[in-house]
N, C-alpha and C positions, 0 to 999 in steps of 0.2 A: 503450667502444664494443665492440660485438661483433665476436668472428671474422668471421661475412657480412659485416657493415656496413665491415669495414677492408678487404674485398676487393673490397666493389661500389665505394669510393672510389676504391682502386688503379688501380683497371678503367676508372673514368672519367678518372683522370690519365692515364692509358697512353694512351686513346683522345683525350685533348687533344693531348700533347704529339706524336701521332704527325699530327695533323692541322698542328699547326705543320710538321713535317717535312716534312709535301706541299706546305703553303704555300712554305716557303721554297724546297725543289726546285723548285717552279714559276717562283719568281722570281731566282734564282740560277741557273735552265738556262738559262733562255728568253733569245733572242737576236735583239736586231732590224734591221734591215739597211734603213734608207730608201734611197729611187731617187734618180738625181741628177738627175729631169725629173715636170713633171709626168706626172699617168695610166700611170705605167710598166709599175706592177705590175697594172694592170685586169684579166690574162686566168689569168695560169699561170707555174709554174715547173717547171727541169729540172736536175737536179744529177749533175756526174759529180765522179770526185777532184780534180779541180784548179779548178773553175770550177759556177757560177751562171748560168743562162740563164732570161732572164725573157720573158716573150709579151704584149704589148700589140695592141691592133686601135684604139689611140688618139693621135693627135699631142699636145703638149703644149697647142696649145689645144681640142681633143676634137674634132677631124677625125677620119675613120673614117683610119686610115691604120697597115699594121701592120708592127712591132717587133720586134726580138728585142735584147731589153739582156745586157751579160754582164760579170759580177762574177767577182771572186775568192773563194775560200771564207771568205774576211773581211770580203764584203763593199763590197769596196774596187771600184770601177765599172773596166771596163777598154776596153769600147767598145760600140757599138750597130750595127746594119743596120737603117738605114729602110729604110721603102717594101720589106720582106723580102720580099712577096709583094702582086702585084699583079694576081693573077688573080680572074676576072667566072666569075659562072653563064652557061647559054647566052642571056642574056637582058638582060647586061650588069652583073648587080648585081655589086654589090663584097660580096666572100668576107672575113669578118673571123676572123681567129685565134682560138683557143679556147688551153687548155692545152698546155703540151709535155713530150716523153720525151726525154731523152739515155738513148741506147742503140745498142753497136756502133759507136762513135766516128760516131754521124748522130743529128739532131736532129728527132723527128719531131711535131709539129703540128696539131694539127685544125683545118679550116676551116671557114665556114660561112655559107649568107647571108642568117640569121636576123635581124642586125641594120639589113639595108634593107626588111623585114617583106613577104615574099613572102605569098601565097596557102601556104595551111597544105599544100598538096596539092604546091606547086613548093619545098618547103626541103628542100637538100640540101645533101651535107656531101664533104669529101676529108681527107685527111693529104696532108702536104707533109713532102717528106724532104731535111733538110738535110744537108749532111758540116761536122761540128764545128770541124775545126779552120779554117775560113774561111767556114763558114756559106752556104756556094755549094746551092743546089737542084740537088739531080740527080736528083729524084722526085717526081711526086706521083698521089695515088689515087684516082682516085671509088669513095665506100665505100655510095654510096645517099643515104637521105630519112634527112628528120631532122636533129635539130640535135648533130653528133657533139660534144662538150665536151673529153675527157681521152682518154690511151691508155695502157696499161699492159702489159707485157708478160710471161706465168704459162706456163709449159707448151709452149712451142715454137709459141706464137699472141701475135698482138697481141687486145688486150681494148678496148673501147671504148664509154663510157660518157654520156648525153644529157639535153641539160638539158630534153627535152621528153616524154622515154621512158621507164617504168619496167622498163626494160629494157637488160642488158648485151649485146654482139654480140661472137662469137668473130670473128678472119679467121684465115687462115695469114700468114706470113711477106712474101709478095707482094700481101698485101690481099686476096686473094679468100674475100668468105664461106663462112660455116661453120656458123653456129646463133647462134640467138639465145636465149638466158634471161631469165625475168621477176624483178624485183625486188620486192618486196611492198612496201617501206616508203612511204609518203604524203609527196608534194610538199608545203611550204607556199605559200603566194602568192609566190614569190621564183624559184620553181624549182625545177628539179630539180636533176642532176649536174652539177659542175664540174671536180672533181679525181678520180682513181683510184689505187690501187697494191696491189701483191698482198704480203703478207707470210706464209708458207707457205700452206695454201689459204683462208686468209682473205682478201676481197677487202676495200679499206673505199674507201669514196666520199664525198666530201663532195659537201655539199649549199650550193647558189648562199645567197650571204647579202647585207645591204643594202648596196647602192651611194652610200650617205650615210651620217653619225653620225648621232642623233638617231632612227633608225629600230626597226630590231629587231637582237638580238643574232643572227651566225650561226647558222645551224637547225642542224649541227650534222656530226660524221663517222659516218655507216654502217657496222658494221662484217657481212662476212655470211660464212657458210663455206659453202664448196663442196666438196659430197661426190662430184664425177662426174659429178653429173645435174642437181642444182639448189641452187641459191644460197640458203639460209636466214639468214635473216636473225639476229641475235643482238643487237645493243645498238646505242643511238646516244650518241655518247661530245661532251661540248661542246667546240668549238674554245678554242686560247686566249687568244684576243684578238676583241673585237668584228667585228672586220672578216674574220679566216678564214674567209671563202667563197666562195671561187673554186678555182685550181687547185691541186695538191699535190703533193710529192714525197716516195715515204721512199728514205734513202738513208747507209749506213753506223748504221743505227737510231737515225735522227733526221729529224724530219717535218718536211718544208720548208712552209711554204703564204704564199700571194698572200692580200694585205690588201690590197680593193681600196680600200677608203676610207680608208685608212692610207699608201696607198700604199708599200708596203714587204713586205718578205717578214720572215716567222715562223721561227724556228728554234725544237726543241725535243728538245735530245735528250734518247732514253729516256721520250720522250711516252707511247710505247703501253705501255711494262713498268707505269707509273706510274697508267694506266686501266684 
């Protein structure tokens, strides 16, 4: 065998064995964490050092009815706040939970009352601010129209991100707007945004995935960098597990996400070094 021909071998061994190495990373990282109720994990998740905050807008037989579950960083369930929020549009409808932040020992929320199907022109959206360590409301926002999904927090603003918008919206710190950015990437039939978070000026979003097995695999995480003016887009990276498409969290560089048809949250640390 020739010099080339023992190197282009080499070359393919390398690039086998380095692919088992991803394989195995993936499946020696990853870490799964079931709910101890039905529909738990349907909306979003919120991680600080010691604890897991999950968002539901579901009772365990799928009454609109919304949740806040909360685990320990193991995993291990430690208690729940039904009925967490109980607040109506001016119109009566019922406001369902989207994703949550833990940030500032308060837990913040997005609302929204796209799930009793208003007129496209009447959906509007708040954050609800909770204090962590008892989960008590002492705030909440109107942030305008739209169906607000995730929030994230870059640069001394909250960021907030929509499952019906190709579009990011800045606020300040007390909710009050500030600019809005467009996002380029294409909705599939499923939706748009669900999860957010900023990792240096990189923002990445995930995108809504199916509500059953048997459907379509998660569309996928966004990732876009922001140079000061505009959000460019750069790669869509796959979730990893069928159900990763709802809310997310990164935190201590490891990405949490909501599987909703799995009911369960995703762990994965050193997800993004690894993509």
């Amino acid at each position: 065998m020739s010099l080339k021909n023992k190197t282009i071998m080499m070359l393919c061994i390398f690039g086998v064995l380095n692919m088992g190495q991803v394989s195995a990373w993936r499946e020696t990282s990853m870490k799964i964490y079931k709910m101890n109720d039905y529909f738990r994990a349907w909306q979003g998740v919120g991680v600080d050092r010691e604890r897991m905050y999950v968002t539901s807008d579901r009772d365990a037989q799928f009454h609109l009815a919304n949740s806040i579950s909360v685990y320990d960083r193991k995993g291990r369930f430690l208690k729940i706040a039904l009925n967490a929020y109980t607040g109506t549009d001016a119109k009566g409808r019922f406001m369902s939970f989207g994703d949550c932040f833990a940030y500032n020992n308060n837990l913040y929320i997005t609302a929204y009352n796209f799930n009793v199907a208003p007129p496209k022109d009447q959906r509007e959206s708040r954050v609800i601010q909770f204090r962590l360590t008892d989960l008590h409301k002492i705030n909440e926002y109107q942030i305008g129209d739209g169906v607000a999904e995730s929030i994230a927090y870059y640069k001394n603003s909250f960021w907030v991100v929509y499952h019906d918008r190709n579009e990011v919206k800045q606020f300040d710190t007390r909710f009050h707007f500030l600019r809005s950015y467009f996002l380029e990437s294409e909705f599939g039939t499923e939706g748009g945004y669900q999860g957010v978070f900023f990792k240096g000026d990189d923002m990445y979003a995930n995108l809504h995935g199916s509500n059953k097995f048997n459907q379509e695999y998660a569309q996928g995480l966004d990732r876009y960098h922001f140079d000061g003016h505009t959000f460019e887009f750069i790669e869509r990276i796959k979730p990893p597990t069928y159900g990763s498409g709802q809310g997310i969290e990164f935190f201590d560089n490891t990405v949490y996400w909501a599987d909703r048809p799995g009911n369960q949250i995703v762990m994965t640390p050193g997800f993004l070094n690894a993509n």
